[in-house]
C-alpha positions as CSV (number, residue, x, y, z in Angstrom):
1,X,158.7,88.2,64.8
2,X,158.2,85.1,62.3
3,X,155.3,85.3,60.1
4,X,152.4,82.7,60.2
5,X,153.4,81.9,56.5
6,X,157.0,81.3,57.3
7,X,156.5,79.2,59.9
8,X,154.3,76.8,58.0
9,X,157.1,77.2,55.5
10,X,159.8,75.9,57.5
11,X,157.9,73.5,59.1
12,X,157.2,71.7,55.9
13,X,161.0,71.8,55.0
14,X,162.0,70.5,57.7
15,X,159.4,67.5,57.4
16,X,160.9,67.4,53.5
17,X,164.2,67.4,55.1
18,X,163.3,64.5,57.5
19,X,161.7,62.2,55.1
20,X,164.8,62.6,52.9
21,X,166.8,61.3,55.9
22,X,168.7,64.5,56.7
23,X,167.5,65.3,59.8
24,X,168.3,62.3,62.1
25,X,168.6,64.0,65.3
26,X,164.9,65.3,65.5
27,X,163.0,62.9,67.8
28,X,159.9,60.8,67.0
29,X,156.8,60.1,68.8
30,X,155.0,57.1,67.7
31,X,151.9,56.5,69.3
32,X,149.5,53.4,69.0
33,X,146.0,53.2,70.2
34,X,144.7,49.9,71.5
35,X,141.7,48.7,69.3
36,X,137.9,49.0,71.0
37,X,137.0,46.3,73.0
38,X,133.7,44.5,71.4
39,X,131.0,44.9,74.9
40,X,129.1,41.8,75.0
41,X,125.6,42.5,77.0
42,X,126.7,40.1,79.6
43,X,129.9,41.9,80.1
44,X,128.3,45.6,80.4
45,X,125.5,43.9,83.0
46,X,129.2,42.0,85.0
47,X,130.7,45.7,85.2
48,X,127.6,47.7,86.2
49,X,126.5,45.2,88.9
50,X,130.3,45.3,90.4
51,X,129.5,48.7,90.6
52,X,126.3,47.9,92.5
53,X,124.1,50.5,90.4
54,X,120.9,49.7,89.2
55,X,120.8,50.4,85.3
56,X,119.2,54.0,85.5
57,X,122.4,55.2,87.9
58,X,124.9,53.2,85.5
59,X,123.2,55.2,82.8
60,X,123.4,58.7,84.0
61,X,126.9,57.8,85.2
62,X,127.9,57.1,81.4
63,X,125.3,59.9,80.2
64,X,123.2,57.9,77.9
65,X,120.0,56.9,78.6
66,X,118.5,54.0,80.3
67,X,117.1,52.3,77.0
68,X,121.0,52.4,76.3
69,X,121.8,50.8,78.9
70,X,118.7,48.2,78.6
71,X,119.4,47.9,74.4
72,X,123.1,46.9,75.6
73,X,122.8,44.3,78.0
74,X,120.0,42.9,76.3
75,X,122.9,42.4,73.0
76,X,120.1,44.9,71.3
77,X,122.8,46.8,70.4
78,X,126.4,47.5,71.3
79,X,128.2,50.2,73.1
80,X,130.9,51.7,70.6
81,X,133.1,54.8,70.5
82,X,133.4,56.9,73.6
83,X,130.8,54.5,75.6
84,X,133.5,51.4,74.6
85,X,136.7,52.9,76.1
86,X,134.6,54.4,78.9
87,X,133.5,50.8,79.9
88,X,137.0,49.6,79.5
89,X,138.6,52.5,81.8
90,X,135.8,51.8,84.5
91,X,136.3,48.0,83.9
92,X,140.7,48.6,84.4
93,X,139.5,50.9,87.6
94,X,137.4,50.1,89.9
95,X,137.4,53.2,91.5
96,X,137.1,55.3,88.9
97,X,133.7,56.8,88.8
98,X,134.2,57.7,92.6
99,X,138.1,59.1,91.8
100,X,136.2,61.2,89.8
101,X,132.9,62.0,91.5
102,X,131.4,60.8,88.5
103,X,129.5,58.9,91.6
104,X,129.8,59.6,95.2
105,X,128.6,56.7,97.9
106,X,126.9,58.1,100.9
């Protein structure tokens, strides 16, 4: 059985090995991540009322509070981070936070 130490060893040669340009077969993933979309208040307020949530349901279904929720709308302050791209997958899906059960409509 290979050692931990020798197989950090080879991996580095053969990373040495393809940056000289002698390994061409190995194949490459290159992966690019869309930039964070800037939420304007008005924008956050459009998605949560398509949802038809009030803002304290829109804020436990994000898990942040409703002074989050208030500070956003009311350009206070702006979501960023996780809250960004979880605004942007709910805005791309409609039905996301019921795919989920994030949110279940009786």
């Amino acid at each position: 059985m290979e050692s931990l130490y020798e197989s950090i060893k080879q991996g580095i040669s053969e990373a040495i090995e393809y940056e000289r340009g002698n390994l061409p077969n190995i194949k490459v993933d290159r992966i690019s991540i869309s930039p964070l979309i800037l939420y304007s208040g008005n924008r956050v307020k459009k998605i949560r009322k398509q949802h038809n949530m009030t803002q304290r349901l829109f804020a436990e279904a994000l898990g942040v509070s409703v002074k989050t929720i208030e500070a956003w709308e009311s350009n206070k302050n702006t979501p960023s981070g996780c809250a960004s791209r979880m605004l942007e997958l709910i805005e791309r899906d409609k039905a996301l936070l019921e795919k989920y059960s994030i949110i279940m409509r009786k």
